[in-house]
C-alpha positions as CSV (number, residue, x, y, z in Angstrom):
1,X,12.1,4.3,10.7
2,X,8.4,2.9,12.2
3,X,8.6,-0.6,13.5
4,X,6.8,-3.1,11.0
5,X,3.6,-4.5,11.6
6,X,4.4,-8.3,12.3
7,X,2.7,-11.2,11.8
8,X,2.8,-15.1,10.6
9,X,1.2,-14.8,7.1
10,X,0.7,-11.8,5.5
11,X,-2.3,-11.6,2.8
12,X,-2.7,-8.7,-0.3
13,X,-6.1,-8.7,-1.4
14,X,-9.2,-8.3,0.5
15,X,-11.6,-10.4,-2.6
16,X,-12.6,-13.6,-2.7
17,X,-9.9,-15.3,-2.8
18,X,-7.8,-13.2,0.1
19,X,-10.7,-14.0,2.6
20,X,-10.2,-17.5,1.7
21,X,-6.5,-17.2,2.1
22,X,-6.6,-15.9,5.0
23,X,-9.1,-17.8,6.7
24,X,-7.7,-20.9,5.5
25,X,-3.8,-20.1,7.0
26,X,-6.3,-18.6,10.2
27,X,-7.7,-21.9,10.6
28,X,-4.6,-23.8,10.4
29,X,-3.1,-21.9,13.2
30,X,-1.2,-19.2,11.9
31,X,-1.3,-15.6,13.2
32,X,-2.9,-13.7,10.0
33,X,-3.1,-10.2,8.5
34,X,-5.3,-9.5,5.8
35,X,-4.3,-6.1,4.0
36,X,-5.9,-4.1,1.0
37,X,-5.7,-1.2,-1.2
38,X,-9.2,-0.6,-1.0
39,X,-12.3,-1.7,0.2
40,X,-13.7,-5.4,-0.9
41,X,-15.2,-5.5,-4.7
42,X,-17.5,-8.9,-3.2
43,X,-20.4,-5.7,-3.3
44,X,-20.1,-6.1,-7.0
45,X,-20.5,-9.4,-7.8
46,X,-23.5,-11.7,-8.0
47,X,-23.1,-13.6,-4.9
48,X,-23.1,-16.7,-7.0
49,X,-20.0,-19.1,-5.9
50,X,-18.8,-20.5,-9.5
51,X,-16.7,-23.6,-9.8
52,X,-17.1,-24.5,-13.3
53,X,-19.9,-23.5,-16.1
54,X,-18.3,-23.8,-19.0
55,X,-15.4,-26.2,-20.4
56,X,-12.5,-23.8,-21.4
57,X,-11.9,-23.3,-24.9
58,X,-14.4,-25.7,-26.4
59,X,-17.4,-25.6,-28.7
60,X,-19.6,-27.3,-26.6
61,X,-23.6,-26.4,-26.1
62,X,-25.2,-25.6,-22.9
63,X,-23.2,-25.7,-19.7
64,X,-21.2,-28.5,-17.6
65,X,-23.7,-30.3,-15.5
66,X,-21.3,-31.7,-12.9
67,X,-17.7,-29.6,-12.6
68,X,-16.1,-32.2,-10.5
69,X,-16.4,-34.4,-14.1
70,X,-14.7,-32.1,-15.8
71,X,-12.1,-30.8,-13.6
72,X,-10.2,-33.5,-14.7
73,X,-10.1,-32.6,-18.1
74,X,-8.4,-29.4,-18.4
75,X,-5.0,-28.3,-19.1
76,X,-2.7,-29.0,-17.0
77,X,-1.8,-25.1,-16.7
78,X,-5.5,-24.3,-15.0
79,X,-5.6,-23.5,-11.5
80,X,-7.8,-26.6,-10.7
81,X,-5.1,-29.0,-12.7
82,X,-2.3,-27.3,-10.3
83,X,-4.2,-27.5,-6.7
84,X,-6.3,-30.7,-7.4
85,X,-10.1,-31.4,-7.3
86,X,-9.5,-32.2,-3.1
87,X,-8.9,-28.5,-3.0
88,X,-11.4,-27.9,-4.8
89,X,-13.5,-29.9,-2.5
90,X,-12.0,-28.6,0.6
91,X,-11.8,-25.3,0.1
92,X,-15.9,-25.5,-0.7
93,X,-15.9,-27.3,2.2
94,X,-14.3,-24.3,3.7
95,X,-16.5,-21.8,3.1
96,X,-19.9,-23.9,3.2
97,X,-18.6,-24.1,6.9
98,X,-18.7,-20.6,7.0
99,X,-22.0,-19.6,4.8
100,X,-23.8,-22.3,6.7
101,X,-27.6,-21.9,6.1
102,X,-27.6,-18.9,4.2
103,X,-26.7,-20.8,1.0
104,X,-27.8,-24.1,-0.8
105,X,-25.6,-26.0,-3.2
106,X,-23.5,-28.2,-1.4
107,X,-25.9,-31.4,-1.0
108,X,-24.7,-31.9,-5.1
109,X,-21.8,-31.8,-6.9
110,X,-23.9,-30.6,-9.7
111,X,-24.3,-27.3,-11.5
112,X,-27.4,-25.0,-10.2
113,X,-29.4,-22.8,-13.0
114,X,-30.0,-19.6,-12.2
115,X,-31.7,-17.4,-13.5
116,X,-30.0,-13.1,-13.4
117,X,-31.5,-9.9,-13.9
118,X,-30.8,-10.0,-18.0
119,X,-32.6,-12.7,-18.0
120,X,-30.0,-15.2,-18.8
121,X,-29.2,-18.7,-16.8
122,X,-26.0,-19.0,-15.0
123,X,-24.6,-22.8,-14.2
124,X,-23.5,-22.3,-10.5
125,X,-22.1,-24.4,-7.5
126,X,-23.9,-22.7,-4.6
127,X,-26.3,-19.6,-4.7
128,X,-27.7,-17.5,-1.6
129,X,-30.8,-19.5,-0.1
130,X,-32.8,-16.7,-1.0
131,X,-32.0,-16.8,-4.9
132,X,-33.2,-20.9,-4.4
133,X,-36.6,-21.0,-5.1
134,X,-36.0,-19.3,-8.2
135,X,-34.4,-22.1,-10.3
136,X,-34.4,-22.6,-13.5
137,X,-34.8,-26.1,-13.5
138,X,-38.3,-25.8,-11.1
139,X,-41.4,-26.3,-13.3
140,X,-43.4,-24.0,-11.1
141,X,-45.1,-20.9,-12.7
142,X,-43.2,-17.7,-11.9
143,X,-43.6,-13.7,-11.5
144,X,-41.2,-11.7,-12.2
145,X,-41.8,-8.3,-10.4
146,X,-39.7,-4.8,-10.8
147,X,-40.3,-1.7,-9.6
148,X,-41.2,1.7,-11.4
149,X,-37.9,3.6,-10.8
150,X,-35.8,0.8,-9.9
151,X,-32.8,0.5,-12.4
152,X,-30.7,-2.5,-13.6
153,X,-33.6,-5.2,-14.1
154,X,-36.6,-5.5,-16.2
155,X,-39.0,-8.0,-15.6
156,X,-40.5,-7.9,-18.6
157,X,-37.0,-8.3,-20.4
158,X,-35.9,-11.1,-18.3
159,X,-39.7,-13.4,-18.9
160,X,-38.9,-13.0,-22.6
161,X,-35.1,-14.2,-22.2
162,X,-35.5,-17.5,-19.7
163,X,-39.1,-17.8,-22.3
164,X,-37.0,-18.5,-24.9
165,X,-33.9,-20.3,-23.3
166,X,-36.8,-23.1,-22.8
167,X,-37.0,-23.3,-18.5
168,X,-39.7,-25.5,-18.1
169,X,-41.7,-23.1,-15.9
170,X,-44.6,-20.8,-17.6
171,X,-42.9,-17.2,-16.8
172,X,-44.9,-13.5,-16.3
173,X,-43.5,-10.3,-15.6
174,X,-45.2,-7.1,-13.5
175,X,-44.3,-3.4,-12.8
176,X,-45.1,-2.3,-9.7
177,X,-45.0,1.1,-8.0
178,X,-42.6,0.7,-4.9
179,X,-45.2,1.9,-1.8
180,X,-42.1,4.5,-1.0
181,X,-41.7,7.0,-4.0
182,X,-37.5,7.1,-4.6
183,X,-35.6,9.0,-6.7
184,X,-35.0,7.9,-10.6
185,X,-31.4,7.4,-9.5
186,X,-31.7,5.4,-5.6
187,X,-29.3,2.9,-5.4
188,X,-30.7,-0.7,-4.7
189,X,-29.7,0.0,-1.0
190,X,-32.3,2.2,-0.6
191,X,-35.0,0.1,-1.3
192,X,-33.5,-2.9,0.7
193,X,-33.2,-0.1,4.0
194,X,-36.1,0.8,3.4
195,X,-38.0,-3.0,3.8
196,X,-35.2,-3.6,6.4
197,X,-36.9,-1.0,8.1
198,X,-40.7,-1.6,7.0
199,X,-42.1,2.1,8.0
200,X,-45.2,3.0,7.7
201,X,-47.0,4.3,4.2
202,X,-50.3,5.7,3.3
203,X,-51.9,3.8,0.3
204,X,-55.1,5.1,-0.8
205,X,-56.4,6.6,2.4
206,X,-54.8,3.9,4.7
207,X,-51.7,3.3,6.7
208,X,-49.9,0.0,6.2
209,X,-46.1,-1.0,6.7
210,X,-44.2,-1.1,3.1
211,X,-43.4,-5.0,2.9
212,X,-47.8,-4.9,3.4
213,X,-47.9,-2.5,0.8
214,X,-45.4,-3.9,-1.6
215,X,-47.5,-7.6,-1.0
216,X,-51.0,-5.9,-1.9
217,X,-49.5,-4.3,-5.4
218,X,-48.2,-7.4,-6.6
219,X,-51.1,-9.9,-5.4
220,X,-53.2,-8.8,-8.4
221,X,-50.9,-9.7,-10.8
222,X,-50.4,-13.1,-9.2
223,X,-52.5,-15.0,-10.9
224,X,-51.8,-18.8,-11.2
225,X,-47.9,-18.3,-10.2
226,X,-45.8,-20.4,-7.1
227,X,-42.9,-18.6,-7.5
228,X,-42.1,-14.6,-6.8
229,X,-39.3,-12.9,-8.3
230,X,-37.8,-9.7,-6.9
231,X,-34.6,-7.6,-7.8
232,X,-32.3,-8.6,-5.1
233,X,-33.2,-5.9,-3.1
234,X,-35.1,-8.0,-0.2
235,X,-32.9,-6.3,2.7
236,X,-29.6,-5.9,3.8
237,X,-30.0,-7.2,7.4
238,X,-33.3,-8.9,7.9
239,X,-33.5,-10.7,4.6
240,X,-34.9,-13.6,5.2
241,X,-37.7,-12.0,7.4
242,X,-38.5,-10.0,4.6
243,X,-38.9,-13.0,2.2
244,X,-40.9,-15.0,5.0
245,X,-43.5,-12.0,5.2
246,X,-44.1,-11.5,1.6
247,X,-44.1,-15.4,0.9
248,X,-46.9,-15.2,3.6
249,X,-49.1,-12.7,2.3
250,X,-48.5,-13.7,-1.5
251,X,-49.0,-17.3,-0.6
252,X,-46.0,-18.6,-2.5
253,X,-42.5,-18.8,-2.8
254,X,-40.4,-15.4,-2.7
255,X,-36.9,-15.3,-4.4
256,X,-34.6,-12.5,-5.1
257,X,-33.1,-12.8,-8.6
258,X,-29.4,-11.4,-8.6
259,X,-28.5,-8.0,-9.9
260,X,-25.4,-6.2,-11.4
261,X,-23.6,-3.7,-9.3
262,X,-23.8,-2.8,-6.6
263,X,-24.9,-5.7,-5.4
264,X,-26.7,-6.6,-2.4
265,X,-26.6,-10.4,-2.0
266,X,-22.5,-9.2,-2.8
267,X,-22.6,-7.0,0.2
268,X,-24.3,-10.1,2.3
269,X,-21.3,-12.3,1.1
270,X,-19.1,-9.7,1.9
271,X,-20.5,-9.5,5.7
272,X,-20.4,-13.4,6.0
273,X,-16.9,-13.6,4.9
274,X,-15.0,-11.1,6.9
275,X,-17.4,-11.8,9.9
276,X,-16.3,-15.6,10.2
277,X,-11.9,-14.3,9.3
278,X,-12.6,-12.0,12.3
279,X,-14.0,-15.2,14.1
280,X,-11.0,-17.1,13.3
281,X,-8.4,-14.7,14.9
282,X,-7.6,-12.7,11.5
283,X,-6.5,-9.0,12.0
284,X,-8.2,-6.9,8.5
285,X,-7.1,-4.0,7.5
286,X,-9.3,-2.9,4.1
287,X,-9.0,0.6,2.6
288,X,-5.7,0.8,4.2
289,X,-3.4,2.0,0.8
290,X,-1.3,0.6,-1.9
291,X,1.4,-1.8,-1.1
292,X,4.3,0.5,-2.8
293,X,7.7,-1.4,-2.2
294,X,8.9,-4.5,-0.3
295,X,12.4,-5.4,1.0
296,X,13.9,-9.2,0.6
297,X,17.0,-10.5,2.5
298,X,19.1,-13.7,0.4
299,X,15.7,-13.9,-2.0
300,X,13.1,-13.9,0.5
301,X,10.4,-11.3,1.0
302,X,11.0,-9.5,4.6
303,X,8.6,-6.7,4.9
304,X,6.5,-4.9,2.3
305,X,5.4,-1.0,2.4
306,X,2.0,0.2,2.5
307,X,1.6,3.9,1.3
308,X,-0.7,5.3,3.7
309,X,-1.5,9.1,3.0
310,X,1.9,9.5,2.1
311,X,3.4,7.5,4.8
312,X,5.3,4.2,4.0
313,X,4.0,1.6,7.0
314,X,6.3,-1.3,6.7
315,X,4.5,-5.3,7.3
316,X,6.3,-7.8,7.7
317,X,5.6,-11.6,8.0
318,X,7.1,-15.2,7.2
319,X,4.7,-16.2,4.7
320,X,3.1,-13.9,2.3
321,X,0.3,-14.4,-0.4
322,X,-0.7,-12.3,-3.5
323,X,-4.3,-12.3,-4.2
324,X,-4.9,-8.8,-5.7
325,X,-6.7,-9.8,-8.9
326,X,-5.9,-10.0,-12.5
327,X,-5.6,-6.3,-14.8
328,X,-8.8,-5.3,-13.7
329,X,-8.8,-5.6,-10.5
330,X,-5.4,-4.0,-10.5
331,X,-3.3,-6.9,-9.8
332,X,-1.6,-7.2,-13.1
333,X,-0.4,-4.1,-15.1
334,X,-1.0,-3.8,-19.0
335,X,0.4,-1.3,-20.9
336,X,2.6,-0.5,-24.6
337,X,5.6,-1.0,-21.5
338,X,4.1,-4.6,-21.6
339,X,2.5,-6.9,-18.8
340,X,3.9,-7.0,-15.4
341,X,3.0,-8.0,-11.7
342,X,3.4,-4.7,-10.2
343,X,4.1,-5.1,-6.3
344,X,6.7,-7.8,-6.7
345,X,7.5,-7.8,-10.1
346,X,6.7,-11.5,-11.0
347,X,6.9,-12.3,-14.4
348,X,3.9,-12.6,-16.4
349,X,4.2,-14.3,-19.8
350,X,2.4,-12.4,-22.7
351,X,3.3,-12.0,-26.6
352,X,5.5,-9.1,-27.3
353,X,3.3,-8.1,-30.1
354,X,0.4,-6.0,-28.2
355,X,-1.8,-7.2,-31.7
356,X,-1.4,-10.6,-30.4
357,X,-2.8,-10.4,-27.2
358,X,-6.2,-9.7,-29.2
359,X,-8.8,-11.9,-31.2
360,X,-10.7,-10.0,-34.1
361,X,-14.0,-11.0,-33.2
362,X,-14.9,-9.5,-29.9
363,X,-16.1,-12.8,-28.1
364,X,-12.9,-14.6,-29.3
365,X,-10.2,-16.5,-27.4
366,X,-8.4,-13.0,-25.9
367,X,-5.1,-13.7,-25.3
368,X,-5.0,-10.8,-22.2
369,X,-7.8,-13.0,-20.4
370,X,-5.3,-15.6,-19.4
371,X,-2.5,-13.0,-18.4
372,X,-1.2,-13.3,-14.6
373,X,1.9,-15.1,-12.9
374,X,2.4,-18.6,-13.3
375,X,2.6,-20.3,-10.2
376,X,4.6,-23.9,-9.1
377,X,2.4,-27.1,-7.8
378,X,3.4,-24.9,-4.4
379,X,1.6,-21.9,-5.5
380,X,4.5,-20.0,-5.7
381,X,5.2,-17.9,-9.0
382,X,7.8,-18.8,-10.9
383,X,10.3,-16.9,-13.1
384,X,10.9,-16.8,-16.7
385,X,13.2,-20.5,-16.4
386,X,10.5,-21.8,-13.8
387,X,12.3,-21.2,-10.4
388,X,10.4,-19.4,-7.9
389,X,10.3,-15.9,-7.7
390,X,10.3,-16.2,-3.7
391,X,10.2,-19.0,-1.6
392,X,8.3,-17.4,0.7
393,X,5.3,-15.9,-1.5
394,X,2.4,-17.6,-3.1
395,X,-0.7,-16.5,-5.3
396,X,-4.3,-17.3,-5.0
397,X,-7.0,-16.1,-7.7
398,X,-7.1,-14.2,-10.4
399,X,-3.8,-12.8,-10.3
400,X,-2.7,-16.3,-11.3
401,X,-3.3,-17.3,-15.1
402,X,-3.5,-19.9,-17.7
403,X,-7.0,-19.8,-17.4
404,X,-9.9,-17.6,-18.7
405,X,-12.7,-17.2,-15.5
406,X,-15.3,-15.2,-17.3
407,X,-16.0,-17.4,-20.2
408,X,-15.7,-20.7,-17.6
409,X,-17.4,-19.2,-14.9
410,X,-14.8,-20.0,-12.4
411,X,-14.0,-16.7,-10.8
412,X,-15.1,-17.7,-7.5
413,X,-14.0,-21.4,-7.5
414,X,-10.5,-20.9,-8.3
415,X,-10.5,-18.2,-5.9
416,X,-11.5,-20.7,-3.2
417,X,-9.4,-23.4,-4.4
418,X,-6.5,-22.1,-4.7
419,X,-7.0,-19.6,-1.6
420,X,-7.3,-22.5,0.3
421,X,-4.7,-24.1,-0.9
422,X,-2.2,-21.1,-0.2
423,X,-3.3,-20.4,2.9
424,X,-2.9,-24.1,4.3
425,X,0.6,-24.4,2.6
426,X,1.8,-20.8,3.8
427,X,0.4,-21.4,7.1
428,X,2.4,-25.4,7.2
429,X,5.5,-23.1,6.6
430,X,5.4,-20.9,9.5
């Protein structure tokens, strides 16, 4: 039998709220393995750090202005209610450490509005410095600015939208033709490789570099506008060079609006956060396999099995913490079976009539959106008659429920929180 990988605490889940897991417990002291089934989804997000948009299950209009204010208002079955609005704070606190100047948001505890690539306006705590100049809430005249071939954002789509969601700013939108011709079908990384790289073109009998280029098609639809709005596709490693040189030659403000998947300012996220775990002493083992099976001695978790190309590699650690996502990220299992945890088999409450986990209307109050294990004030889940499942096992993110994150907008937040909050307790135990 192979000898188990050892350490101190022991994280499942390379997202959001893994990294914070980790890096919290890594932080604290403890020796620190992060392990996942695949690589990180962060390059499919927005890059947007949600704490709180919207109240849960309320008709209210328009979006919370200040989260903090309403944190204390919710059930006591959400996350936040569980960890606290210090964790909250802390684990914010956490990761502002760690994003530094490459994002805004933390001088307020106030909601940011920001504008997407639909068009819409998302409340957010903190937002990539380069998405800042693009604000909502600024009165300056903006551009909006896709590209020919580019897919997955329409300038002239977007104006119309924020037009008539009332931002304060006169908004225009422009086509351009990207200086490099790129297939119908390039992914958004090509075009940020190719301004990372900035070779040189040949634009009606003369040779310039591409960011040139890309500044000379869009100044002539400039007009009166302060404010430049590109696709987030502004680089993937000299970003805010990129910005800095078009803001030059355009002679205003250059923002990238954020995109669907994939998604770059994801990806930058992504760098930043497994960057400053590496930093901190954490060992990170992405892509490695399923966890398959785990062993426990008198109750307590002593080693789980990763299924490596057929191979079962045994971990082992004290302290162990579940972050691997709710159904669709694959931490919760839903089928006609029923709902269930599937690595340690926590219990995950749900109505046995599948109807029931439904609304009729398709934007309803879902039942399934609010599946996952419910956890203790320790972060530890709990059985059917509330004991914990394991002493030695907590849960951070969206594998926990009572709580609905896409209609709050509090993916991110709750992954934070309670990530911190998990990693600090699991790391205290060891």
């Amino acid at each position: 039998m192979a000898v188990a990988i050892d350490s101190e605490v022991l994280v499942i889940g390379g997202g959001i709220a893994g990294l914070s897991s980790a890096l919290s417990a890594a932080q604290a002291g403890a020796d620190v393995r992060l392990v996942s089934e695949a690589e990180t989804t962060l390059h499919h997000a927005s890059g947007l750090l949600d704490v709180l948009g919207y109240p849960p299950n309320a008709d209210v209009d328009g979006p919370v202005v200040d989260p903090f204010d309403a944190i204390g208002e919710l059930p006591e079955t959400h996350p936040y209610a569980i960890v606290g609005e210090q964790a909250v704070r802390d684990g914010l606190a956490m990761i502002d450490d760690v994003l530094g100047e490459a994002y805004h948001g933390s001088h307020t505890d106030a909601n940011a509005l920001v504008p997407t690539h639909g068009g819409t306006v998302k409340p957010t705590a903190r937002y990539p410095t380069s998405v800042a100049a693009g604000l909502a809430s600024d009165d300056r005249e903006l551009l909006l600015v896709d590209f020919e071939r580019l897919t997955g954002f329409d300038a002239g789509v977007a104006a119309e939208h924020l037009e008539a969601a009332g931002i304060p700013a006169e908004t225009n939108a422009a086509t351009v033709e990207f200086p490099i011709v790129v297939r119908d079908d390039a992914k958004v990384t090509r075009y940020a490789h190719l301004l990372d790289e900035n070779p040189t073109v040949t634009v009606d009998g003369r040779e310039q570099r591409v960011r040139t280029a890309l500044a000379d098609a869009i100044e002539p639809h400039l007009g009166e506008a302060e404010r430049v709005g590109f696709p987030a596709v502004l680089g993937v490693d000299h970003p805010a060079e990129i910005r800095n040189e078009l803001e030059d030659r355009l002679g205003a403000a250059v923002f990238e609006v954020p995109m669907g998947p994939p998604s770059i300012l994801g990806g930058r996220l992504e760098d930043r956060l497994y960057a400053a775990l590496d930093d901190a002493g954490g060992e990170i083992e992405a892509g490695g396999g399923p966890i398959v099976d785990f062993d426990a001695d008198d109750g307590t978790i002593s080693e789980i099995y990763m299924d490596r190309s057929g191979s079962r590699i045994p971990y082992a650690a004290e302290q162990y913490v579940l972050a691997t996502g709710d159904v669709a990220g694959g931490g919760i299992d839903a089928d006609r079976a029923g709902v269930t945890e599937p690595i340690f088999g926590c219990d995950v409450p749900h109505p046995e009539d599948r109807y029931e986990w439904f609304e009729g209307e398709a934007f309803g109050d879902h039942a399934f959106a609010e599946f996952g294990v419910v956890v203790d004030d320790a972060l530890r889940p709990v059985g059917a008659e509330g004991d914990p499942e394991f002493p030695n096992l907590r849960a951070a993110g969206a594998v926990i429920g009572g709580y609905d994150y896409p209609a709050e907008k509090s993916a991110s937040g709750v992954s934070i929180a309670t990530g911190y909050a998990a990693g600090r307790r699991a790391a205290k135990e060891v």
